[in-house]
gemmi code that builds the backbone of each chain (N, CA, C; Angstrom):
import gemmi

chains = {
    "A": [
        ("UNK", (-89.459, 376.692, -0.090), (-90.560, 376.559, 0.861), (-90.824, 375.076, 1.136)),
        ("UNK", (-90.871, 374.678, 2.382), (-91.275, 373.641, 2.637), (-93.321, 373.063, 2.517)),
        ("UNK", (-93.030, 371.764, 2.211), (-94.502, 371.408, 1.507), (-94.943, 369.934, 2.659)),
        ("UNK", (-95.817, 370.360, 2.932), (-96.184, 368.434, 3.743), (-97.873, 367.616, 2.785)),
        ("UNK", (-97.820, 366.977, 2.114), (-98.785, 366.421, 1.560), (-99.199, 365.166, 1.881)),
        ("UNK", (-100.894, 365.087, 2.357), (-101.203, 363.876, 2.792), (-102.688, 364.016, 2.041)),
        ("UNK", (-102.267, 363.581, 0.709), (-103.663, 363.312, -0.260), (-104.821, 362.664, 0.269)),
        ("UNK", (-104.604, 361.572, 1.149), (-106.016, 360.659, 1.577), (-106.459, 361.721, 2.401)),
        ("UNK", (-108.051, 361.930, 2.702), (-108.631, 362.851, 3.531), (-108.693, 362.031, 4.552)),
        ("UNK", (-109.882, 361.043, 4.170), (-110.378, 360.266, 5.243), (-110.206, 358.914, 4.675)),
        ("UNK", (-109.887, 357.729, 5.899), (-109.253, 356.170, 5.123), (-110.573, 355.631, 6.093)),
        ("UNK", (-111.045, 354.792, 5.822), (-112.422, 353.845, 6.509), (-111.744, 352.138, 6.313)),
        ("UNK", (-111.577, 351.643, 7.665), (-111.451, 350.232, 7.537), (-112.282, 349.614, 8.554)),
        ("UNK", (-112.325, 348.780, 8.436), (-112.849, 347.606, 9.566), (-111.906, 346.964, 10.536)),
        ("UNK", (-111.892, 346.640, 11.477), (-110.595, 346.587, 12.726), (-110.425, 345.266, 12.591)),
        ("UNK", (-109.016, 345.373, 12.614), (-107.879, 344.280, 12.751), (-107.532, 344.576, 11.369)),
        ("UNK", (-107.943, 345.130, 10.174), (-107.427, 345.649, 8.671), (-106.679, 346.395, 9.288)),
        ("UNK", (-105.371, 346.471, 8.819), (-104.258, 347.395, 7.741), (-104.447, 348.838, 7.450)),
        ("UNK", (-103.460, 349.356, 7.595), (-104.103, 350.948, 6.761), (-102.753, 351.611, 6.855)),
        ("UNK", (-102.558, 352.376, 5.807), (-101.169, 352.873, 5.412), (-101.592, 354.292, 4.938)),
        ("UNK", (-101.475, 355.500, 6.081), (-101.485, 356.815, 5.576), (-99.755, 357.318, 4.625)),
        ("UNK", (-100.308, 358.112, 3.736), (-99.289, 358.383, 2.727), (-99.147, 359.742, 3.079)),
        ("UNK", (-97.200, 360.424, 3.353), (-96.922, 361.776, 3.463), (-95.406, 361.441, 2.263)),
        ("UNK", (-96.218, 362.817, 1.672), (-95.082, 363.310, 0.212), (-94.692, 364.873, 1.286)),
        ("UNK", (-93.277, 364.756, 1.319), (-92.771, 366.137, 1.395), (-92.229, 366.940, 0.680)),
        ("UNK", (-91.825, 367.979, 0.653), (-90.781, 368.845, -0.018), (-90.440, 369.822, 0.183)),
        ("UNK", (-88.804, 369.814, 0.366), (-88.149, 370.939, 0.747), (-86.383, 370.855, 0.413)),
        ("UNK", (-85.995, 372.065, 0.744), (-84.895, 372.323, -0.008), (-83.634, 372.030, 1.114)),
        ("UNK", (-84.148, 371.893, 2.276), (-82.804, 371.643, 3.354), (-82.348, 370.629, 3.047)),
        ("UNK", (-81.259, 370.047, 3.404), (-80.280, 368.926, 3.579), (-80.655, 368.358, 5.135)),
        ("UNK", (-80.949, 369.122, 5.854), (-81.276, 368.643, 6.885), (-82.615, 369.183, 8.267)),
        ("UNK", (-83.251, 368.045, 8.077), (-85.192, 368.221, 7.848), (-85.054, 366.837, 8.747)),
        ("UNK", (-86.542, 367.438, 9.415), (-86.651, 366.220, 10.154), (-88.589, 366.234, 10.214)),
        ("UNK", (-88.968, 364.529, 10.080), (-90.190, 364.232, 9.709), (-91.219, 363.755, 11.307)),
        ("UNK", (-92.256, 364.262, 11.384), (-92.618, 363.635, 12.037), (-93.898, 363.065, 12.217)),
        ("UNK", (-94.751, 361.887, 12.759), (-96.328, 362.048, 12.471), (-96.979, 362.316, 13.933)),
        ("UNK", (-98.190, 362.798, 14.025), (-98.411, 363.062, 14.965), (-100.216, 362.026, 14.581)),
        ("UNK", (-100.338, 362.093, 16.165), (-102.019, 361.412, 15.995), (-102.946, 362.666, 16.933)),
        ("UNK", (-104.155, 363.233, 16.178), (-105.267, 363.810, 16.777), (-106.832, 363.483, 17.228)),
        ("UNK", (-106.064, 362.757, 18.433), (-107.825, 361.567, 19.009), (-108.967, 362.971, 18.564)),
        ("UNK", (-110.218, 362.860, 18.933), (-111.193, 363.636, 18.678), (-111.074, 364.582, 20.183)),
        ("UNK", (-110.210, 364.496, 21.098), (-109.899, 365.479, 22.313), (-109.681, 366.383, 22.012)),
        ("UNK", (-108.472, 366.668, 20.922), (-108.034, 367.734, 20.387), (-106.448, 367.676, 20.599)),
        ("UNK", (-105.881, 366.936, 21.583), (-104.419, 366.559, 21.960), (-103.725, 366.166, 21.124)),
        ("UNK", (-102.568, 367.083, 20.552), (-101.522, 366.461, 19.591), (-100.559, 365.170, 20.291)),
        ("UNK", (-100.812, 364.315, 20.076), (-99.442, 363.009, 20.379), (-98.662, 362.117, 19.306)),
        ("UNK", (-97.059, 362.838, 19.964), (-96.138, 362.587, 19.107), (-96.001, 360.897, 19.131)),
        ("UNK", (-95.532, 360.858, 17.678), (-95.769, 358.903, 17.634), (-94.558, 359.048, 17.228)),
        ("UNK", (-93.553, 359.618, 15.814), (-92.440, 359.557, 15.302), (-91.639, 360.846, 15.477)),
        ("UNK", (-90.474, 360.857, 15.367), (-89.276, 361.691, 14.443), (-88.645, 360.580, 14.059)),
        ("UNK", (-88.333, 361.372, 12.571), (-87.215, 361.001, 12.092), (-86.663, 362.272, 11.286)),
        ("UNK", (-84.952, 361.792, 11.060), (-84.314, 363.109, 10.800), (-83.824, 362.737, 9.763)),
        ("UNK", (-83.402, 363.241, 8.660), (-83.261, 363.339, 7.408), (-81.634, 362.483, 6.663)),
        ("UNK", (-80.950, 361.862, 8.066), (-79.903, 360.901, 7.613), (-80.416, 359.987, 8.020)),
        ("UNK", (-81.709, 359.922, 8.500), (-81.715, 358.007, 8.911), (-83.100, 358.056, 8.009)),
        ("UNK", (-82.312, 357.179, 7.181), (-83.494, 356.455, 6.659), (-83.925, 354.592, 7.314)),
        ("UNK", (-83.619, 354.573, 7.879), (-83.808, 353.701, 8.614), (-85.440, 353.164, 9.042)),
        ("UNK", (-86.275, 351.934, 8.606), (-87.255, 351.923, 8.930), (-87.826, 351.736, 10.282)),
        ("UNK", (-88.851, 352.030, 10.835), (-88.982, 351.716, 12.266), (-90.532, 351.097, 12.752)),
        ("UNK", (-90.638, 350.450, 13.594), (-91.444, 349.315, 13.842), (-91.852, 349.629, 15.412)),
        ("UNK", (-93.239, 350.227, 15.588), (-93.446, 350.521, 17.417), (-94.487, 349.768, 17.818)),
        ("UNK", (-94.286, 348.424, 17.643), (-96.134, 347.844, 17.975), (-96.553, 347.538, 17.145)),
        ("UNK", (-97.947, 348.224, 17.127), (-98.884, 347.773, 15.538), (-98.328, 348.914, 14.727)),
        ("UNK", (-97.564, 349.863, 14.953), (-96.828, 350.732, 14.126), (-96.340, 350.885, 13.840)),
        ("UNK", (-95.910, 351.436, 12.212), (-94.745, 351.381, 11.552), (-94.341, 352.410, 10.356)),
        ("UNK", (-93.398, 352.727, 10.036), (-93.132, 353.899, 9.153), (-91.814, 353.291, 8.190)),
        ("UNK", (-91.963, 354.321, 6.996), (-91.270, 353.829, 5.826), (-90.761, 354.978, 5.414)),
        ("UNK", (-89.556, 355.217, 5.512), (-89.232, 356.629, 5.083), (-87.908, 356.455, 3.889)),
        ("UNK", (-88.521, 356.964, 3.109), (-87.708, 356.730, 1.528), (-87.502, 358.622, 0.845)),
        ("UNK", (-86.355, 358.812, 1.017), (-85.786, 360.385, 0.845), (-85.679, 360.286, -0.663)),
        ("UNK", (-85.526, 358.881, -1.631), (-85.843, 358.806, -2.942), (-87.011, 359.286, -3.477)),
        ("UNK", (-88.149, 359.090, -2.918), (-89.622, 359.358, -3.392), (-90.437, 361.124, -2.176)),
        ("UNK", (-89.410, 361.503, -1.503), (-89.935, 361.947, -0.306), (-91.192, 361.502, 0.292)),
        ("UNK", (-91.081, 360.425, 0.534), (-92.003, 360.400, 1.781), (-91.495, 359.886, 2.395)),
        ("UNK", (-92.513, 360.008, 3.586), (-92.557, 359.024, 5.210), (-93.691, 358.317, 5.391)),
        ("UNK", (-94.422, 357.444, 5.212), (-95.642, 356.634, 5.602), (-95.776, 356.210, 6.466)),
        ("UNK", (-96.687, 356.191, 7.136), (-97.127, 355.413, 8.424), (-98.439, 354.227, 8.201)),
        ("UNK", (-97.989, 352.917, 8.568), (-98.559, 352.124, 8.134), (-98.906, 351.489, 9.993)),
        ("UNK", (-100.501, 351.271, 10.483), (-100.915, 350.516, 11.647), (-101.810, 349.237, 11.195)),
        ("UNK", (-101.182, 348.224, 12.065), (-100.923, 346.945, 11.459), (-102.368, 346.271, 12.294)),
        ("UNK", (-103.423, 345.428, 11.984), (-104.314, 345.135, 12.880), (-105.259, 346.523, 13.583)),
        ("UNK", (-105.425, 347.238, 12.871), (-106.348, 348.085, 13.438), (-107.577, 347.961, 14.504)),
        ("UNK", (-107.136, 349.215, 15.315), (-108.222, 348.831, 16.271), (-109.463, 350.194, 16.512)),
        ("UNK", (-110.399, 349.880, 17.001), (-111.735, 351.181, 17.169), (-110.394, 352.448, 17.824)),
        ("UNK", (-109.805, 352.227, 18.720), (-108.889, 353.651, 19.236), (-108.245, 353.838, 18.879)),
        ("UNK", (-107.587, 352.935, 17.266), (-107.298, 354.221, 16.520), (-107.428, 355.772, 15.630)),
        ("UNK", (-109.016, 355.449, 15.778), (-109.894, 356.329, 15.214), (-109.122, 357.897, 15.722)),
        ("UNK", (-109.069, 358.584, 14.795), (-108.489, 360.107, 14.736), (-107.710, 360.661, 13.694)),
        ("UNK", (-107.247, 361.843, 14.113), (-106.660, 362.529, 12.698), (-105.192, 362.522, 12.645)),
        ("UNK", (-104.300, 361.668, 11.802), (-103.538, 361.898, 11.775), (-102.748, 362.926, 10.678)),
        ("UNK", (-101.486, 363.309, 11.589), (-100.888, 364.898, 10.886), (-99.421, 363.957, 10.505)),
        ("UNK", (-98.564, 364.523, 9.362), (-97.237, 364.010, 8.775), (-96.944, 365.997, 9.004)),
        ("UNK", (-95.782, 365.665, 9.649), (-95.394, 367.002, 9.891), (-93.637, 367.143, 9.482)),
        ("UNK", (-93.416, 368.603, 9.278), (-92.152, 368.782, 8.635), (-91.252, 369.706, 8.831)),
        ("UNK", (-90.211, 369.545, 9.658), (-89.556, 370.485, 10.054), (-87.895, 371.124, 9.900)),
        ("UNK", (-87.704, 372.479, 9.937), (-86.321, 372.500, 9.818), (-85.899, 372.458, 11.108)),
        ("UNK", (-84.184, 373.031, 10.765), (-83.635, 372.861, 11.647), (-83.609, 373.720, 12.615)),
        ("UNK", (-84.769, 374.974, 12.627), (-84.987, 375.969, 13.960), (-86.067, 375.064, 14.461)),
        ("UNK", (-86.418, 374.044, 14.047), (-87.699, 373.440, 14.579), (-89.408, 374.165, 14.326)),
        ("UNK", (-89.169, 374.903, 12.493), (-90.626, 375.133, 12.567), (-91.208, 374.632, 11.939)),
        ("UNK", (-92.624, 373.739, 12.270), (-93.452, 372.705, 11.506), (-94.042, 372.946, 10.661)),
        ("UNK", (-94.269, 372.386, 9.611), (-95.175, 372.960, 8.223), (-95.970, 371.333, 8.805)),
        ("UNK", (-97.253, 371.116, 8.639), (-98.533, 370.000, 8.634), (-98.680, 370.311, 7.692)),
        ("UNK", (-98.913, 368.736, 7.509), (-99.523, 368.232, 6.265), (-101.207, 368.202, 6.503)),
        ("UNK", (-102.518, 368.377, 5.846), (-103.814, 368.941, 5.671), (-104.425, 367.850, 7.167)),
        ("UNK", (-103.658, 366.537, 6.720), (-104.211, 365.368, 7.885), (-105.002, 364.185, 7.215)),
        ("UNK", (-104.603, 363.352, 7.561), (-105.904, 361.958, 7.137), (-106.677, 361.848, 8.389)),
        ("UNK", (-108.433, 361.653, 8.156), (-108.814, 360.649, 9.215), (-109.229, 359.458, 9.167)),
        ("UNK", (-108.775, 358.578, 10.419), (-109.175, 357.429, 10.204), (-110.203, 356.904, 11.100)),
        ("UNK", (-111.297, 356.446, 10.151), (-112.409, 355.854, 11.125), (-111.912, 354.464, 11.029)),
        ("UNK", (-112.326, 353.802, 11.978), (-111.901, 352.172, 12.574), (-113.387, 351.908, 12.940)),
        ("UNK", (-114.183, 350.574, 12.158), (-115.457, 350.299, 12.939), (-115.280, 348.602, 13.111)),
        ("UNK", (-116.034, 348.386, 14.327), (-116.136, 347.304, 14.970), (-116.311, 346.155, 13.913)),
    ],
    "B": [
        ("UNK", (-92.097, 362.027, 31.026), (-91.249, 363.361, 30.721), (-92.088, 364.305, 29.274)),
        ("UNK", (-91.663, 365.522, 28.975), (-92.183, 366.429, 28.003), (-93.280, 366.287, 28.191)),
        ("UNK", (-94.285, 366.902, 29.285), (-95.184, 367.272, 29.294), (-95.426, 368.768, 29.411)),
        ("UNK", (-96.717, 369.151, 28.195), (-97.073, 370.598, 28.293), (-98.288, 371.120, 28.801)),
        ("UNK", (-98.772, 372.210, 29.694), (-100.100, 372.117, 30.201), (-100.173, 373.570, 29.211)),
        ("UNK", (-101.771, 373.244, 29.358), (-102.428, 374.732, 28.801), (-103.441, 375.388, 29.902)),
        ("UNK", (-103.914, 376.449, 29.807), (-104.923, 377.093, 30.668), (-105.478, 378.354, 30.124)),
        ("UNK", (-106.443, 378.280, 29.766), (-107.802, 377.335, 30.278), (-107.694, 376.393, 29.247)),
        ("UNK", (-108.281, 375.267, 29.477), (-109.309, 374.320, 28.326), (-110.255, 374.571, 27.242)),
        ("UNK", (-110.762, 375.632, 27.932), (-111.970, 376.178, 27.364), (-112.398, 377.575, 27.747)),
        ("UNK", (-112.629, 378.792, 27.248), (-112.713, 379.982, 27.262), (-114.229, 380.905, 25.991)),
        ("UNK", (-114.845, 381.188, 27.076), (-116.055, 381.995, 26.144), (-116.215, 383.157, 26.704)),
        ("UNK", (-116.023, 384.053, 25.293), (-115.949, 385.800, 25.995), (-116.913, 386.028, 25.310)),
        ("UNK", (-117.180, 387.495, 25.698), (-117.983, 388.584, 24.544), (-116.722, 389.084, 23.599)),
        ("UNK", (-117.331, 389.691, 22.601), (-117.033, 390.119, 21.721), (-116.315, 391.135, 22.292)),
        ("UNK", (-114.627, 391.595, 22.310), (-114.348, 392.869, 22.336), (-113.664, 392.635, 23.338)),
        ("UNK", (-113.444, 391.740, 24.512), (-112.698, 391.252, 25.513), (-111.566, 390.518, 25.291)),
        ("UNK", (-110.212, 390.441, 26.190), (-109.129, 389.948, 25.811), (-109.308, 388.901, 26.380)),
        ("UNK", (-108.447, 387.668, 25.914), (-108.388, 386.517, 26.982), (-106.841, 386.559, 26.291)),
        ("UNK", (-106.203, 386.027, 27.530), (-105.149, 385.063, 27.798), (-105.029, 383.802, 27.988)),
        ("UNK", (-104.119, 382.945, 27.139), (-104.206, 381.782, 27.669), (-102.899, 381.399, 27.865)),
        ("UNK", (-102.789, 380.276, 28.636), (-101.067, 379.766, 29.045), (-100.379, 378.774, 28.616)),
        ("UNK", (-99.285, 378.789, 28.412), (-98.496, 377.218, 28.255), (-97.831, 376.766, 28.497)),
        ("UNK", (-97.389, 376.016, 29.800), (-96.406, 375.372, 30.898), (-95.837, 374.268, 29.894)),
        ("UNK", (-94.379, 374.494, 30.441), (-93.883, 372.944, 30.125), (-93.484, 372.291, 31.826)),
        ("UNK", (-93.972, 371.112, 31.852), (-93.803, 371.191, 33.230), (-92.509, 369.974, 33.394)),
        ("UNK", (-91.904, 369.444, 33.523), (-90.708, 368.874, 33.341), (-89.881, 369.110, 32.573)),
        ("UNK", (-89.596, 370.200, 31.913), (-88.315, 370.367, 31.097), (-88.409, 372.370, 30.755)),
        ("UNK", (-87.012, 372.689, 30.248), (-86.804, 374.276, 29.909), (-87.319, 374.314, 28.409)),
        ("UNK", (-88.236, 374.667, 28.327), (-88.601, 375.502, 26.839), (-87.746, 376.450, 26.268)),
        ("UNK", (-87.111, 376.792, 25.854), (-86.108, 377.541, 25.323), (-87.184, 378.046, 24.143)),
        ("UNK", (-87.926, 377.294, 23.092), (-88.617, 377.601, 22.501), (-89.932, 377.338, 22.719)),
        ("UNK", (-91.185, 378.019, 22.375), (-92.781, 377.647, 22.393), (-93.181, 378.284, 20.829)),
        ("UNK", (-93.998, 377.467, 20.522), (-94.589, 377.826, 19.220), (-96.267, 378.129, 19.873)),
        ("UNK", (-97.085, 378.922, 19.066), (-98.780, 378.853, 19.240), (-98.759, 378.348, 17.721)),
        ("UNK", (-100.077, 377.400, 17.658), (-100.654, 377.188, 16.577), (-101.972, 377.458, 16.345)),
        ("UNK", (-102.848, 377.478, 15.311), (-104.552, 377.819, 15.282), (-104.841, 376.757, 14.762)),
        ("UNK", (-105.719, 375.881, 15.130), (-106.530, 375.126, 14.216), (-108.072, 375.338, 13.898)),
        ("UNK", (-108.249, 375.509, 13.016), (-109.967, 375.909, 12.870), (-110.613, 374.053, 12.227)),
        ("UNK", (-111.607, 374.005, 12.322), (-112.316, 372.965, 12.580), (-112.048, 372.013, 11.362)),
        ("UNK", (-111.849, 370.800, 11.483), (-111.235, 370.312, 10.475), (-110.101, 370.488, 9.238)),
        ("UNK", (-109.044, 371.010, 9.791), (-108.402, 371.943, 9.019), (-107.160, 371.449, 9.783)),
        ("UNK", (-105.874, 371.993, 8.969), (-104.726, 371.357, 10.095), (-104.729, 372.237, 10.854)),
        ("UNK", (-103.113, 372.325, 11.361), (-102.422, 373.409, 11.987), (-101.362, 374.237, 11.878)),
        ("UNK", (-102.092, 375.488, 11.767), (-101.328, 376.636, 11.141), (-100.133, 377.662, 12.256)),
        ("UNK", (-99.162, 377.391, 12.093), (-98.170, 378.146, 13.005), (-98.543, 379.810, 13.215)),
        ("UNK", (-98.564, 380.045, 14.237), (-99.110, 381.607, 14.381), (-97.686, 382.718, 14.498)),
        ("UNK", (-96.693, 381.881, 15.801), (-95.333, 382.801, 16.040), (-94.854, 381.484, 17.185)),
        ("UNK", (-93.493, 381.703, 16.728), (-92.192, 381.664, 17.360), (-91.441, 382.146, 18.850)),
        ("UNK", (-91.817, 381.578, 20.090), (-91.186, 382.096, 20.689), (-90.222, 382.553, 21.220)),
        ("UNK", (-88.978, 382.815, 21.623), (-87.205, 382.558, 22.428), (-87.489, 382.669, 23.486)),
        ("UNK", (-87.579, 382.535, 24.807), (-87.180, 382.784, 26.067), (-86.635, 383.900, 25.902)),
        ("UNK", (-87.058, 385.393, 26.570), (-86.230, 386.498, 26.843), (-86.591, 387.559, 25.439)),
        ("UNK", (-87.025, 386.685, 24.042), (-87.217, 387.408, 23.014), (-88.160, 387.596, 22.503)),
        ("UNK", (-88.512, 388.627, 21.788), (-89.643, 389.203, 21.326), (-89.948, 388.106, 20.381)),
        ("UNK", (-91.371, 387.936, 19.949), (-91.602, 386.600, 19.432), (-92.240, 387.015, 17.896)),
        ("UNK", (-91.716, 385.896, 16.864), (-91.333, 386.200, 15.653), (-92.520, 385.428, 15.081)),
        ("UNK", (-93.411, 386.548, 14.544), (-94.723, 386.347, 13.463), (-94.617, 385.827, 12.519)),
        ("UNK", (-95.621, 384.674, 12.021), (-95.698, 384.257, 10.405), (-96.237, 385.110, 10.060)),
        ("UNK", (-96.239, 385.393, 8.589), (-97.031, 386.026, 7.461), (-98.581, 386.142, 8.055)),
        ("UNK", (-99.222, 386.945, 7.846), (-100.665, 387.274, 7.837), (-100.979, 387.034, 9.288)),
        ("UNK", (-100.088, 387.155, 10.485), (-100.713, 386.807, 11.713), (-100.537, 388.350, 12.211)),
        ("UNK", (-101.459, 389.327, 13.112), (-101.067, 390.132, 13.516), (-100.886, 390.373, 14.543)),
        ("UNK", (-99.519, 390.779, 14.965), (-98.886, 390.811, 16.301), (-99.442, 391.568, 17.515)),
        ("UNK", (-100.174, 392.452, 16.906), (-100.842, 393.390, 17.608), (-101.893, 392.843, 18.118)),
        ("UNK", (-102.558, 392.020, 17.712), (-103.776, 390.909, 17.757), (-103.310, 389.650, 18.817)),
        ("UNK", (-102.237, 389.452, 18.579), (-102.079, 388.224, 19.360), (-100.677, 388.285, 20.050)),
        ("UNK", (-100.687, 388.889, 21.203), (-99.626, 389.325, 22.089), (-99.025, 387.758, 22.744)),
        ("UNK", (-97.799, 387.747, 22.182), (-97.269, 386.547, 22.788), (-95.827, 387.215, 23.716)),
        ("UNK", (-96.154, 386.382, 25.023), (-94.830, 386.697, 25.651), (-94.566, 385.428, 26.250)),
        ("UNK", (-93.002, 385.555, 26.431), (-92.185, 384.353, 26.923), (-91.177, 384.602, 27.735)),
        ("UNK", (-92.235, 384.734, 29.018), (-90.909, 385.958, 30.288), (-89.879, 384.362, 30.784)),
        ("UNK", (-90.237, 383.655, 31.126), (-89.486, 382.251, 31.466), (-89.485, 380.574, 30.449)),
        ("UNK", (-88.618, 380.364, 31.166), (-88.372, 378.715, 30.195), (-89.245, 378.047, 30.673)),
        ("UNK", (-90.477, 377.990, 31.355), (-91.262, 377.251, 31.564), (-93.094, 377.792, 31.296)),
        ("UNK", (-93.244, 379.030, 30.688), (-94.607, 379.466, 30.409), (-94.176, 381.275, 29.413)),
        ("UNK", (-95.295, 380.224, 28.376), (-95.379, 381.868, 27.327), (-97.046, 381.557, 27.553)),
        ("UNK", (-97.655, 382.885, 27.049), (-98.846, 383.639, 27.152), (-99.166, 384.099, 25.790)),
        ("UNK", (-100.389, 383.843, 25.664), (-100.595, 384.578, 24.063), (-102.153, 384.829, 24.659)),
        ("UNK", (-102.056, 386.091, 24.453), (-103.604, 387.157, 24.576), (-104.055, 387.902, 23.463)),
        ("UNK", (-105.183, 387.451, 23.029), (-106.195, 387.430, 21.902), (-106.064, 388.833, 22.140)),
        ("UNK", (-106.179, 389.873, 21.794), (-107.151, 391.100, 22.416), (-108.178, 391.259, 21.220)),
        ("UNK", (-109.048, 392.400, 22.324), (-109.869, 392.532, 21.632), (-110.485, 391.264, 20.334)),
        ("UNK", (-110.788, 390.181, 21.247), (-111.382, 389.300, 20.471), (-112.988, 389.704, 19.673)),
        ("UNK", (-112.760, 388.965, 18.405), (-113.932, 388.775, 17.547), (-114.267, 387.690, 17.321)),
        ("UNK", (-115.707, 387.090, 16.772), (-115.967, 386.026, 16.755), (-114.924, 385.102, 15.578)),
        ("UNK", (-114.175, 385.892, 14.785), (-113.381, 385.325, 13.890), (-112.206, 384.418, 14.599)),
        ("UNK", (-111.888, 385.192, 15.721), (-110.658, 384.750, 16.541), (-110.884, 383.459, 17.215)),
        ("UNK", (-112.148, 382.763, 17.176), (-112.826, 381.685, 17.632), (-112.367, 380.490, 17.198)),
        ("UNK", (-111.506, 379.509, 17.794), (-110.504, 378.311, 16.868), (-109.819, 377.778, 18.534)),
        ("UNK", (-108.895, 377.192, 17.943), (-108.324, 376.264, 18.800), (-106.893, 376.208, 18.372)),
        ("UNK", (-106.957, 376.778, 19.609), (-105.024, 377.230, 19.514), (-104.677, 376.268, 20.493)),
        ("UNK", (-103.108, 375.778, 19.783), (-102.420, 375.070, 20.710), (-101.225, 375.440, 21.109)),
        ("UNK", (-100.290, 374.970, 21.882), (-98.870, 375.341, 22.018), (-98.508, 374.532, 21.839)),
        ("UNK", (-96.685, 374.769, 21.955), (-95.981, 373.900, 21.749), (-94.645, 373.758, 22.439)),
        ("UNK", (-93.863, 373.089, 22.938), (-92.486, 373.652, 23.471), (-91.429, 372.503, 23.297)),
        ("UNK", (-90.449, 372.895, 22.940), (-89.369, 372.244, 23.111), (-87.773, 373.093, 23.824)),
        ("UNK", (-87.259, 372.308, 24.323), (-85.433, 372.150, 24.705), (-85.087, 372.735, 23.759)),
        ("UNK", (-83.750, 373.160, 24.088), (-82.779, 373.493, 23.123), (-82.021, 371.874, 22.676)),
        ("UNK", (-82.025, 371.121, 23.178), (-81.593, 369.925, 22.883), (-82.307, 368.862, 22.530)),
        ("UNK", (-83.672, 369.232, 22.410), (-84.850, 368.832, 21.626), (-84.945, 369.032, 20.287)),
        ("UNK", (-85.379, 368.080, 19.054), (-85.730, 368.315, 17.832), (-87.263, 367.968, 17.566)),
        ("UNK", (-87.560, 367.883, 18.747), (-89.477, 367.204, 19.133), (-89.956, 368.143, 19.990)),
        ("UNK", (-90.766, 368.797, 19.398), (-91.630, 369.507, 19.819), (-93.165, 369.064, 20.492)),
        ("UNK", (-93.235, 369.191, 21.948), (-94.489, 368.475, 23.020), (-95.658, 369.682, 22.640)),
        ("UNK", (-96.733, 368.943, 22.750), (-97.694, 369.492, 22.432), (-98.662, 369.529, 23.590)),
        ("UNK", (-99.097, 370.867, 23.571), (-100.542, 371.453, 25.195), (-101.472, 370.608, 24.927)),
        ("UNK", (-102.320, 370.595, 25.511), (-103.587, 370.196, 25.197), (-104.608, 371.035, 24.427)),
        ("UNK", (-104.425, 372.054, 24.620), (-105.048, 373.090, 23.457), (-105.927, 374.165, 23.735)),
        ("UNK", (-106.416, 374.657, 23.815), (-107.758, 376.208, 24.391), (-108.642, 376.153, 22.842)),
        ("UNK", (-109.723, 375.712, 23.205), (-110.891, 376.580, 22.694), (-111.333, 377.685, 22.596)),
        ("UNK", (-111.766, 378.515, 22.196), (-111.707, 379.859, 22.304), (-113.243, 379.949, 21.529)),
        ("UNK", (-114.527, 380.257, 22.009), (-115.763, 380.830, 21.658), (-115.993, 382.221, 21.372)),
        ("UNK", (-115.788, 382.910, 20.821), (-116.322, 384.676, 21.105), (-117.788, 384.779, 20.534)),
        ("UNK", (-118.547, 385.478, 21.397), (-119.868, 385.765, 21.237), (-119.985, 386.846, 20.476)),
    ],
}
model = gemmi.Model(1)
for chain_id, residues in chains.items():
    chain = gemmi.Chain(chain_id)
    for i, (resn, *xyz) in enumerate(residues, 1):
        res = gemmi.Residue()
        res.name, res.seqid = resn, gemmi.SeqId(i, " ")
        for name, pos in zip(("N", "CA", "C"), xyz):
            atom = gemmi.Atom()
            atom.name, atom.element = name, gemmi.Element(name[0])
            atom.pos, atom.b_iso = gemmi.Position(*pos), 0.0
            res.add_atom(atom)
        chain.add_residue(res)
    model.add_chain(chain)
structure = gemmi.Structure()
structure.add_model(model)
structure.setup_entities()
């Protein structure tokens, strides 16, 4: 059975701080693919990552960035300089290869001025 | 590109009435659509599986009879509550991807109130 774990509930920083949500996965495929998603307070899922289970390869989008280590299973998403619109819920999501997602519970992040 | 619409936004019945709601992909073939539920602070829980052309494949504890999903084309499946109760009250989303997709686009989502 596949598992998506994102222990922090809620992360609180002050903007232009740092903040690094943590996703532990687990599952038994060889080939799995990770992804995070962000949930503004609209309700709109928007895709930020995939990654697929041979690239470990780190990746860098802006103030965003992810760390994906298949040694420890996770994928982290770390936003660099935080700002007030990042405020929302983010999901670490986990999928096989028919494409069905197991979510992880979600972190939220408040960002204040 | 991969954009998904939903319809309605927002939906408030009585108790005991069906609603339908929709989920376009409007630039690309869905081959697959997923529905999800989210209840209020809580993640999101996969409901069923769609195929284009195929009868659509239930998770555990969802009942099919309850939540009629069809997927007559590659561009819109339907999932109708029936006979809604105030339990059925959450926020379902869709989902769709390509067959040459491993990213799944996400609706904007339906509210769903039952009185």
């Amino acid at each position: 059975a596949q598992k998506v774990t994102q222990a922090q509930t809620e992360i609180s920083v002050v903007e232009k701080e740092d903040v690094t949500l943590d996703c532990v996965y687990e599952t038994r495929d060889t080939t799995y693919y990770l992804f995070w998603y962000k949930q503004p307070p609209s309700g709109e899922l928007v895709f930020l990552i995939r990654r697929n289970s041979f690239d470990e390869q780190n990746e860098i989008s802006g103030r965003y960035s992810w760390n994906f280590q298949k040694s420890t299973s996770s994928f982290n998403f770390t936003i660099t300089a935080s700002q007030v619109v990042d405020s929302a819920v983010y999901f670490c999501a986990l999928s096989d290869s028919w494409g069905k997602l197991q979510f992880g519970a979600g972190t939220q992040v408040v960002v204040t001025p | 590109g991969a954009v998904v619409s939903q319809h309605p936004s927002w939906v408030i019945c009585k108790s005991g009435t069906s609603v339908k709601i929709e989920c376009r992909s409007l630039d690309f073939q869905a081959t697959t659509m997923f529905w999800y539920r989210q209840f209020p602070k809580q993640s999101l829980m996969l409901m069923a599986t769609s195929n284009e052309g195929s009868k659509a494949t239930y998770e555990q504890g969802v009942e099919k009879d309850k939540f009629l999903i069809n997927h007559a084309s590659l561009t819109l499946s339907t999932l109708t509550v029936t006979s809604a109760h105030p339990e059925d009250s959450s926020f379902y989303i869709c989902s769709a991807r390509s067959a040459a997709q491993e990213t799944q686009y996400f609706g904007p989502g339906t509210r769903l109130l039952v009185l």
